[in-house]
C-alpha positions in Angstrom: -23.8 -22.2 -10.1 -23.0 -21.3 -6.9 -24.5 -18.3 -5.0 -22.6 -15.3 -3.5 -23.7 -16.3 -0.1 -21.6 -20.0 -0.7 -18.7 -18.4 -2.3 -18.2 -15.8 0.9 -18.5 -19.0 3.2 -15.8 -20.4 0.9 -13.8 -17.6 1.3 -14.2 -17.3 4.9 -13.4 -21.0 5.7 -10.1 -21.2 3.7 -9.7 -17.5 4.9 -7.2 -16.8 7.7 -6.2 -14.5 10.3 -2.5 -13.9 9.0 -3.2 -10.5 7.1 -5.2 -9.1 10.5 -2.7 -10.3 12.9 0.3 -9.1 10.5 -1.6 -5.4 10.1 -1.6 -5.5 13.7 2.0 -6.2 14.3 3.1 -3.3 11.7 0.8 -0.8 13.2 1.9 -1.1 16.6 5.0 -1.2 15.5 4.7 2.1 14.0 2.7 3.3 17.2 5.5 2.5 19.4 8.0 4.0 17.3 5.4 6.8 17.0 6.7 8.0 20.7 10.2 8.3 19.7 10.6 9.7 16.3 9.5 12.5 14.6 5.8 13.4 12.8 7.2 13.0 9.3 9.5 9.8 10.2 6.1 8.0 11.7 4.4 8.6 7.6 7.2 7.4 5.9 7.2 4.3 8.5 3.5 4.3 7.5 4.3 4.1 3.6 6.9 1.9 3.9 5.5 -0.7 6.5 2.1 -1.1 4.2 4.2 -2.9 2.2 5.7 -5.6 4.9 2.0 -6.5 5.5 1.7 -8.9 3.6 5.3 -10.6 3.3 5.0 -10.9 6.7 1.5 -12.3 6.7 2.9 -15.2 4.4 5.4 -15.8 7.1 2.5 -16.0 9.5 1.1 -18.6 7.2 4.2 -20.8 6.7 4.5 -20.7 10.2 1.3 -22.5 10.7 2.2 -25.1 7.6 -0.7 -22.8 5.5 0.1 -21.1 2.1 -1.2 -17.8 2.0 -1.1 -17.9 -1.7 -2.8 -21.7 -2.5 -4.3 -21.7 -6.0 -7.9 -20.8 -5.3 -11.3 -20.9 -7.7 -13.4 -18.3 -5.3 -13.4 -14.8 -7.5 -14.3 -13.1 -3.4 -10.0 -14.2 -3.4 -8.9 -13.0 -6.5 -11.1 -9.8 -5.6 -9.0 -9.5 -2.5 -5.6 -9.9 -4.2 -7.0 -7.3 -6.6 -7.9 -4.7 -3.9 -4.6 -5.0 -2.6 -2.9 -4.0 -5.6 -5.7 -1.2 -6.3 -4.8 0.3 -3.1 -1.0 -0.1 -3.9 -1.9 1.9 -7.0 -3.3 4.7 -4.6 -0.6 5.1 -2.6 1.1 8.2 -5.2 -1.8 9.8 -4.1 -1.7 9.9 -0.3 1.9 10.9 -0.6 0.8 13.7 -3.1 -2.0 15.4 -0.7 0.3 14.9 2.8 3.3 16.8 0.5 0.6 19.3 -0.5 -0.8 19.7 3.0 2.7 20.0 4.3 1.6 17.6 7.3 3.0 14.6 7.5 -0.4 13.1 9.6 -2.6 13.0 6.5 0.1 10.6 5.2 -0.4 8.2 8.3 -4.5 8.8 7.9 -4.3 8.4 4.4 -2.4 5.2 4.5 -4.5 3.7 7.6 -7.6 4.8 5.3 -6.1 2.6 2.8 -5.3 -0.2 4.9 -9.2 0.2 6.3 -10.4 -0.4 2.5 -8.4 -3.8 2.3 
């Protein structure tokens, strides 16, 4: 049986830097856009762009002749797949508390929090 510390290294090696570089893209994206367009434009952007993360992350990935989504044994990746649609599940609830809070910056926090967590 292998140990946690070998399956992280497993995960790491056959990790890559598409989902980083793609979060990057998308939130400065949305920082940019941030100086033109209104408070409550810039949370919906937030909600919405979440989502092109990670298509565009397996566009990274085909780019470099990788596939994002190879068939992998390590539970640490199926953990990670897992998160993603755990935080996808919480995303009703940062729309709820920034249409509570009538502000449409706890949206953007709550969605960068969410991103933070994958």
């Amino acid at each position: 049986m292998t140990s946690l510390d070998e399956r992280r290294e497993q995960f790491l090696a056959a990790s890559t830097i598409s989902m980083p570089l793609a979060g990057l893209l998308v939130w400065s994206a949305i920082g940019i856009a941030a100086m033109f367009v209104s408070k409550t434009v810039v949370g919906w952007m937030a909600v919405y762009a979440m989502a092109a993360i990670l298509p565009l992350a397996f566009i990274i990935e085909k780019l470099r002749g990788r596939n994002l989504f190879a068939k992998d044994d390590n539970p640490i990746s199926a953990l990670f797949f897992q998160s993603i649609i755990g935080i996808g599940l919480m995303f009703p609830l940062v729309i709820g508390a920034a249409s509570a809070a009538r502000d449409p910056d706890v949206m953007v926090l709550g969605v960068a929090i969410l991103a933070g967590i994958i």
